[in-house]
C-alpha positions in Angstrom: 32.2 285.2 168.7 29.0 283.3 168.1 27.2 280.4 169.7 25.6 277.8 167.7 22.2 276.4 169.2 19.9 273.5 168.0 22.9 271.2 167.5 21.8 268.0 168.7 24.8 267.4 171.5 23.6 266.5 174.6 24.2 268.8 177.5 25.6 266.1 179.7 28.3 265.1 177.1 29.4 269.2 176.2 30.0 269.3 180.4 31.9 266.4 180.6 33.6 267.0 177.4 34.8 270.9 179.8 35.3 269.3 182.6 37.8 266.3 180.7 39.5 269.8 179.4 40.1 271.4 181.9 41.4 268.0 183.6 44.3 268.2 180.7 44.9 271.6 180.9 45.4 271.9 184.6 48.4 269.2 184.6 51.7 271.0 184.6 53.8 271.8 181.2 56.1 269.0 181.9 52.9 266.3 182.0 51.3 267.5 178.8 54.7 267.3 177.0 54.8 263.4 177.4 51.9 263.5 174.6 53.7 266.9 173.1 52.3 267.1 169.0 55.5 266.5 166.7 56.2 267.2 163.1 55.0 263.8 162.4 52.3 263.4 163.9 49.0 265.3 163.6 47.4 264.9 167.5 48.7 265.4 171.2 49.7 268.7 172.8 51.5 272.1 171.1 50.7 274.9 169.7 47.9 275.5 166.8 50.1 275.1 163.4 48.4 278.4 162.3 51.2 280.0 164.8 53.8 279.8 162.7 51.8 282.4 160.2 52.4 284.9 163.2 55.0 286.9 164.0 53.8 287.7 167.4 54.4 285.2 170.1 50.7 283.3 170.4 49.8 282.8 174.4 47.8 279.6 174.1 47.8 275.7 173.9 45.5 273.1 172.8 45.6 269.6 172.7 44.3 268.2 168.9 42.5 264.8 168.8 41.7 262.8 166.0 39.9 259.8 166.0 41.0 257.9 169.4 42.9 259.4 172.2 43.1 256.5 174.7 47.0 256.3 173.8 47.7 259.4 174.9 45.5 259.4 177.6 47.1 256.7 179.1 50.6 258.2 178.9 49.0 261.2 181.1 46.8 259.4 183.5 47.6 255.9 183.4 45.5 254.8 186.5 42.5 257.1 185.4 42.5 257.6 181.3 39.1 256.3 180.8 37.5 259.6 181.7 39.1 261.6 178.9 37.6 259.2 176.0 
């Protein structure tokens, strides 16, 4: 674990940017699987594609963005997207 200091993000974004987060991760499974990551596409919700390197079962989830995420943040919050970008 290590913490990086100095970096020039503002607080205010870096606790909105946690509180968007959890946001996402607090909808239920079926939610976040409207924006689910497929094999063609590079963002939305899944696994980490390191997983697949594991033979062990890996307990987490994450949500990848790239550039703009207003599509799929309309798709999970259609009345209150702007929040999450």
């Amino acid at each position: 674990m290590f913490q990086v200091i100095n970096h020039g993000v503002p607080s205010e974004l870096i606790k909105k940017v946690e509180s968007e987060s959890q946001r996402l991760f607090a909808l239920p499974t079926h939610e976040k699987c409207k924006v689910l990551r497929s094999a063609d596409r590079a963002t939305g919700y899944g696994s980490a594609r390191i997983s697949p390197f594991f033979d062990k079962c890996m307990w987490h989830e994450g949500f990848t963005i790239m550039g703009s995420c207003v599509d799929d943040a309309k798709v999970l919050w259609p009345q209150y997207y702007q929040g999450f970008w």
